[in-house]
C-alpha positions as a Markdown table, in Angstrom:
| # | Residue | x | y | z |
|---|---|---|---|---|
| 1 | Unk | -18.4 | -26.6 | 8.2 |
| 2 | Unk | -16.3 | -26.5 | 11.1 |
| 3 | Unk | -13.0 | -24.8 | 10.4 |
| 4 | Unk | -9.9 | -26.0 | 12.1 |
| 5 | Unk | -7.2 | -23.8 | 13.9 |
| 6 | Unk | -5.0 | -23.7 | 11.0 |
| 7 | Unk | -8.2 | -22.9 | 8.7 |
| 8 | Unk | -8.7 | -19.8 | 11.3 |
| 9 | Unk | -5.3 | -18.4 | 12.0 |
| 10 | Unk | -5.4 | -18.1 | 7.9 |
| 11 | Unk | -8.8 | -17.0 | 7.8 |
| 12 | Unk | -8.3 | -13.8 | 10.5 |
| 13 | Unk | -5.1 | -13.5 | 9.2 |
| 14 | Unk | -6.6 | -12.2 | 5.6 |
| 15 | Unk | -10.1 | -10.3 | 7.3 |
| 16 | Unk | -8.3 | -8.4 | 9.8 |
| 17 | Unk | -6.3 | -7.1 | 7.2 |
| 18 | Unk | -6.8 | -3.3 | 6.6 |
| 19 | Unk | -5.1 | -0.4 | 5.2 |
| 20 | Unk | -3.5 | 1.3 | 8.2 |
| 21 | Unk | -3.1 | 5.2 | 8.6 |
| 22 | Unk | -1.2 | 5.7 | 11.9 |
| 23 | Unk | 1.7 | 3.7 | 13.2 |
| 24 | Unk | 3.2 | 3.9 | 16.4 |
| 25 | Unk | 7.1 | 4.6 | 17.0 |
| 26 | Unk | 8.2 | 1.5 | 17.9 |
| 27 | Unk | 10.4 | -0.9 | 15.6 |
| 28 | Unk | 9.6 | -4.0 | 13.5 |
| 29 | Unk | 12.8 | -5.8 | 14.0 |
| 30 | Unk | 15.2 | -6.9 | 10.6 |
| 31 | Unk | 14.8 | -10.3 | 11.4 |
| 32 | Unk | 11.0 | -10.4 | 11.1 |
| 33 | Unk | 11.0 | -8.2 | 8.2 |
| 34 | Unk | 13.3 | -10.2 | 6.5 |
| 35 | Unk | 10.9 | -13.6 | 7.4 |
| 36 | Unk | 8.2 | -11.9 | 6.4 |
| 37 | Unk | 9.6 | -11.1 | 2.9 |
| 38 | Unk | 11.0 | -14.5 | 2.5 |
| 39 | Unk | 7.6 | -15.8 | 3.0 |
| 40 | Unk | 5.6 | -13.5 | 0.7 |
| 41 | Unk | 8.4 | -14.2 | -1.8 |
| 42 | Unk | 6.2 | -18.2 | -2.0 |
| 43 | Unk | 3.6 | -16.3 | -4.0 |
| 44 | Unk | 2.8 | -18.1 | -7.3 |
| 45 | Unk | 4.4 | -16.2 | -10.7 |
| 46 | Unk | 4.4 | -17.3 | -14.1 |
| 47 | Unk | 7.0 | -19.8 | -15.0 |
| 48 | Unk | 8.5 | -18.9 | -11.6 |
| 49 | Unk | 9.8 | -15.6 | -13.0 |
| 50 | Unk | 9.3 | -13.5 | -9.4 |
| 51 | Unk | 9.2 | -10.1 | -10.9 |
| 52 | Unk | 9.3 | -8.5 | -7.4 |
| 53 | Unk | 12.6 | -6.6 | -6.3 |
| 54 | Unk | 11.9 | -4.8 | -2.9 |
| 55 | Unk | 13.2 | -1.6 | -1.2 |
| 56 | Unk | 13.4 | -1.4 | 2.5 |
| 57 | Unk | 13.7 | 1.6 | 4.2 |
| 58 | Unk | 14.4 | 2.4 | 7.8 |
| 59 | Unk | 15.7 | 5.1 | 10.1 |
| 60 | Unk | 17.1 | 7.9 | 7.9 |
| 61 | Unk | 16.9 | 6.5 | 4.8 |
| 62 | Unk | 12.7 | 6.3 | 5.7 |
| 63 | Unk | 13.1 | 9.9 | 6.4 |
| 64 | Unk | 15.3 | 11.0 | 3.2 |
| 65 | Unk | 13.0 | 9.8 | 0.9 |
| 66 | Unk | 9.9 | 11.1 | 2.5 |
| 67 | Unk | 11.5 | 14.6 | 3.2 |
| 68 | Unk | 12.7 | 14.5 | -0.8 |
| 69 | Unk | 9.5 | 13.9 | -2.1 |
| 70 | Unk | 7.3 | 16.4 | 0.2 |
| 71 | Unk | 9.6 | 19.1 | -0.5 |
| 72 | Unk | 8.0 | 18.9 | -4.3 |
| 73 | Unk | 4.3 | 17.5 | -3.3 |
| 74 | Unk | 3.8 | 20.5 | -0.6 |
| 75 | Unk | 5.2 | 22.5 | -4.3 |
| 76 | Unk | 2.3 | 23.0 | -6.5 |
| 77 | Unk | 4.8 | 23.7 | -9.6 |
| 78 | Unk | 7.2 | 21.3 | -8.5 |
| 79 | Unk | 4.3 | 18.7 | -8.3 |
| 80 | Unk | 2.7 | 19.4 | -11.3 |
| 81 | Unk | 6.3 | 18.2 | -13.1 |
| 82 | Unk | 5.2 | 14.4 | -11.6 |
| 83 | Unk | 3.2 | 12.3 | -12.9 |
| 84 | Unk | 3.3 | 8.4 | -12.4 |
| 85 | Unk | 4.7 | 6.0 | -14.9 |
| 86 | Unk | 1.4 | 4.1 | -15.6 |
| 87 | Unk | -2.2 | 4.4 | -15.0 |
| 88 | Unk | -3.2 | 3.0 | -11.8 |
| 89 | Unk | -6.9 | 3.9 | -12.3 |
| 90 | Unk | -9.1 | 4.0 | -15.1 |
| 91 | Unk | -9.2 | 7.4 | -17.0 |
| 92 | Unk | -13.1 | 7.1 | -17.2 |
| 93 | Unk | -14.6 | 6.6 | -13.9 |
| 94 | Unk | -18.4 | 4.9 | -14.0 |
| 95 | Unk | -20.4 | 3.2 | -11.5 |
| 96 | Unk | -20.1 | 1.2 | -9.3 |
| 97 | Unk | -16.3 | 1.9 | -9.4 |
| 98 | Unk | -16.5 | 5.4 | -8.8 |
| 99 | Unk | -19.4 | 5.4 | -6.1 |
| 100 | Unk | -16.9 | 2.9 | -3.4 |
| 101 | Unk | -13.7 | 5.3 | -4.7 |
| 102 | Unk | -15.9 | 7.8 | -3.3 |
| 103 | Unk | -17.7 | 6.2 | -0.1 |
| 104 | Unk | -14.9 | 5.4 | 1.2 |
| 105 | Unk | -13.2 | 8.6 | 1.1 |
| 106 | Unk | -16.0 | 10.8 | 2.5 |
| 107 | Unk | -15.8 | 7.8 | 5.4 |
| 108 | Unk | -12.0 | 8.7 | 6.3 |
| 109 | Unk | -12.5 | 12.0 | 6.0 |
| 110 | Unk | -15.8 | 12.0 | 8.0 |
| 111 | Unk | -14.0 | 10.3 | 10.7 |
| 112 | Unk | -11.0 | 12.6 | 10.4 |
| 113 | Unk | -13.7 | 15.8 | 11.0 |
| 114 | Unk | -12.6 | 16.9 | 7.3 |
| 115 | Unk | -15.6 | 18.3 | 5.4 |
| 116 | Unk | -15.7 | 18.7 | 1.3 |
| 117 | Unk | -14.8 | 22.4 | 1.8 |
| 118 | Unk | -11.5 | 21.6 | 3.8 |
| 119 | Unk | -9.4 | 21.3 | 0.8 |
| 120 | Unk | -6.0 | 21.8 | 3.0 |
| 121 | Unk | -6.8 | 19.2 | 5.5 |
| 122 | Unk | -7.6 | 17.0 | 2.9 |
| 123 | Unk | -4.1 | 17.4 | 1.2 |
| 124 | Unk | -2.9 | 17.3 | 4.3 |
| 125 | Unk | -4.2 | 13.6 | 4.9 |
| 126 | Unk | -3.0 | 13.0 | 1.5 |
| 127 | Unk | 0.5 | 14.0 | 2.0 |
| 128 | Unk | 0.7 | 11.9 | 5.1 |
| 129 | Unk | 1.4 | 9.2 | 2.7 |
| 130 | Unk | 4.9 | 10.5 | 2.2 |
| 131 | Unk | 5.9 | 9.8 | 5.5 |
| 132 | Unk | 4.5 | 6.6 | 5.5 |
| 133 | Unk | 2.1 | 7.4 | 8.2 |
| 134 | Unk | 4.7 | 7.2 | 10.6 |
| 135 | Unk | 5.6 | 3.5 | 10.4 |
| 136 | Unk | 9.0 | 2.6 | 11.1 |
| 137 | Unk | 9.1 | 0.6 | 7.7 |
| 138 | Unk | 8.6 | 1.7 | 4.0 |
| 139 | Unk | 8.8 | -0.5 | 1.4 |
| 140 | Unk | 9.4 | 0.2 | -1.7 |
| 141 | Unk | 8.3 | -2.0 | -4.5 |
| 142 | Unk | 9.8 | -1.9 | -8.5 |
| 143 | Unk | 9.7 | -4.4 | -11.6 |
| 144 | Unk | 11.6 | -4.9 | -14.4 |
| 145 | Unk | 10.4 | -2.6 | -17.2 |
| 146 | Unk | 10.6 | -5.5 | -19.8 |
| 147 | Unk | 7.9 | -7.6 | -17.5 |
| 148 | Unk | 4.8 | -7.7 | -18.7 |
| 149 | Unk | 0.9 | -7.4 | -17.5 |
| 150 | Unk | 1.1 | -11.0 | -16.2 |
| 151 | Unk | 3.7 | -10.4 | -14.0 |
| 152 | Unk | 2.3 | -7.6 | -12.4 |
| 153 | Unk | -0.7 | -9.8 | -11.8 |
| 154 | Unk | 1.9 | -12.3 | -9.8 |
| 155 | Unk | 3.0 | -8.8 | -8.2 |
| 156 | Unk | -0.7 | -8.3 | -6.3 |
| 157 | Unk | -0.1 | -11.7 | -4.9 |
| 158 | Unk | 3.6 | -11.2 | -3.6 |
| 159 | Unk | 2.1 | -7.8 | -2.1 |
| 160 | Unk | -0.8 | -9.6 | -0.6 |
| 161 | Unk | 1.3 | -12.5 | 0.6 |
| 162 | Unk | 3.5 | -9.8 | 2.2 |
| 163 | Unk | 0.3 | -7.9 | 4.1 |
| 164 | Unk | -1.0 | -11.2 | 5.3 |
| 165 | Unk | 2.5 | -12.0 | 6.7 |
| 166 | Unk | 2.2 | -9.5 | 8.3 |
| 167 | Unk | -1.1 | -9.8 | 10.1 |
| 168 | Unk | 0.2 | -13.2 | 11.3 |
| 169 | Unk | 3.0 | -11.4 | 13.3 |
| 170 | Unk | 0.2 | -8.7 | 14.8 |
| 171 | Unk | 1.8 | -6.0 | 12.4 |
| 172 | Unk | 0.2 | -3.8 | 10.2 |
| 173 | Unk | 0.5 | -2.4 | 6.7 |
| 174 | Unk | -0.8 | -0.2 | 4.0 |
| 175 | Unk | -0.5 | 0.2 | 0.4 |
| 176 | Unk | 0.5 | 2.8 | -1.4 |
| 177 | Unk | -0.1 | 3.7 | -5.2 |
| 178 | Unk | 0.0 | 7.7 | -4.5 |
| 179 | Unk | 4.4 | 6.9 | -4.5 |
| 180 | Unk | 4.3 | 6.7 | -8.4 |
| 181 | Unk | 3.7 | 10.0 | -8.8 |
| 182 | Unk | 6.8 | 10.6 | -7.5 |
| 183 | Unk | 8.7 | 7.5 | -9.4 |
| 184 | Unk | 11.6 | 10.3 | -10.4 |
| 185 | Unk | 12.5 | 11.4 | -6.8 |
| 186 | Unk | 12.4 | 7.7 | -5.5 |
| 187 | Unk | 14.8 | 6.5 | -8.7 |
| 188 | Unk | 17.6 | 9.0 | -7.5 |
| 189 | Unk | 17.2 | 8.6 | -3.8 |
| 190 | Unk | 17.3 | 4.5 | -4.3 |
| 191 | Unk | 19.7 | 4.6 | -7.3 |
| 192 | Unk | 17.4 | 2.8 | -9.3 |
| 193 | Unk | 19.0 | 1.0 | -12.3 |
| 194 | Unk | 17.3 | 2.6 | -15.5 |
| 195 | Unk | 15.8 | -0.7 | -15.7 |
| 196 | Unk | 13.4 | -0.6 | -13.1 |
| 197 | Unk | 10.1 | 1.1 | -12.5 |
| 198 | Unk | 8.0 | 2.0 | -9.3 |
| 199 | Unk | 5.2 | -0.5 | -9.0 |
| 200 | Unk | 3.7 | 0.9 | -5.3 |
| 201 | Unk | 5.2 | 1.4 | -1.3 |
| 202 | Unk | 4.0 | -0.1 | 1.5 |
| 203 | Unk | 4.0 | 1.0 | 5.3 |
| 204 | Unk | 4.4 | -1.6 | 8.0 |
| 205 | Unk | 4.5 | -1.5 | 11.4 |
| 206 | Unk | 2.5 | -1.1 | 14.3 |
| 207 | Unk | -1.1 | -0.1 | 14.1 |
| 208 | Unk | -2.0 | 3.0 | 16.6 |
| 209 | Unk | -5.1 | 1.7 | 18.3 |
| 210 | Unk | -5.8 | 5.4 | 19.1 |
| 211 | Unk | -6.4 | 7.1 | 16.1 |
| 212 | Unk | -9.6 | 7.5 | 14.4 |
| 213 | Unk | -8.7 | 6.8 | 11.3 |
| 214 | Unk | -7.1 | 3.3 | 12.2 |
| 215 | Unk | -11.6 | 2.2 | 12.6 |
| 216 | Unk | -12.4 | 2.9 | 9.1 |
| 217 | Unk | -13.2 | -0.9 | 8.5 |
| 218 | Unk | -14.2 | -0.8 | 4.3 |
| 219 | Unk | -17.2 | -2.9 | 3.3 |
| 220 | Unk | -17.6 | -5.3 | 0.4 |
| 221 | Unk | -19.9 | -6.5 | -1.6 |
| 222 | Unk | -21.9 | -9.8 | -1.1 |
| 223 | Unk | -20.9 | -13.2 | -2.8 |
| 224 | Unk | -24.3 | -12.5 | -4.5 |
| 225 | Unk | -22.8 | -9.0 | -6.0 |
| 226 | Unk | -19.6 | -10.5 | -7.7 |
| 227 | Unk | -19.8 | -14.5 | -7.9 |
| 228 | Unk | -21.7 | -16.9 | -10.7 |
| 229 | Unk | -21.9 | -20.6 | -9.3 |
| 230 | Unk | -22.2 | -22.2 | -12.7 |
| 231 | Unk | -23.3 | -26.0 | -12.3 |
């Protein structure tokens, strides 16, 4: 089959996709952040309920909220009194899920020069999340605690919708589960409403083309691994 322009732009918009680990400084303007959003916002939800409210953080508000939460992460008793809200992973880890989990974190870290035995420069990558690697943007994502697991199926397509959007502009993004840990800090630094909970952040901006980390392209599996044509 011969895929049209259109069926390209979409197609390379969704591949060249990755989770990005080093922005430059250089701003996204409000205007294409805003488009972006309003796009992504198109994603499909049950009964049109759009569960998705959306936090977006520049300049020193970016910096507050990164500063208040590393101030208990890099605090081993501090950080021990976070714990996120739900359960992102499973609690019982079995293959194949836990051999990519661990693939491709030996394959960031083995591009970052981090052996096993560097425990602090492996927190220290970790922590980098705080500061949302840099980029210019965070993004801040909550839902309605009353919503339930349907709607934070729609969710994953409003955040996909938003990364894809992104790509189509030449911008960058990655997501960012290791913020509910910290749920607490980011309620009283947003003034959350009681009513809302942290689903995930997101960091968008410009990819740095010359960090090492930024080639860490993941694999996947084959059609054959995870698809059933059934005639």
């Amino acid at each position: 089959m011969i895929s049209t322009p259109q069926q390209a732009a979409v197609d390379a918009a969704i591949t060249s996709r990755r989770s990005i680990r080093a922005f430059l400084d250089k701003p996204v303007e409000q205007d294409d952040i805003a488009r972006i959003l309003e796009v992504a916002a198109r994603a499909p939800s049950g009964t049109n309920t759009q569960p998705w409210k959306v936090y977006v953080l520049t300049g020193q508000a970016r910096v507050d909220l990164s500063e208040a939460i590393l101030a208990a992460h890099t605090d081993p008793e501090q950080s021990r009194q976070h714990s996120e809200e739900y359960a992102y992973y499973p609690r019982e880890w079995v293959s194949p899920f836990i051999d990519r989990r661990r693939k491709v974190g030996w394959d960031l870290y083995g591009l970052l020069g981090l052996s096993r035995e560097d425990k602090a420069g492996m927190a220290a990558q970790h922590a980098r999340n705080f500061r949302f690697f840099d980029a210019p943007v965070g993004l801040i994502f909550t839902i309605d605690r009353i919503m339930e697991q349907g709607s934070w199926l729609d969710y994953g397509m409003f955040l996909q919708n938003i990364m894809v959007a992104a790509r189509g502009r030449g911008l960058d993004t990655c997501p960012q589960a290791a913020f509910t840990q910290y749920h607490r800090i980011i309620a009283r630094q947003l003034a959350l409403p009681s009513n809302e909970t942290v689903v995930c952040g997101m960091a968008l901006g410009w990819a740095d083309p010359s960090r090492i980390e930024n080639s860490l392209v993941t694999e996947r599996e084959p059609l054959a691994g995870f698809v059933r044509f059934v005639n």
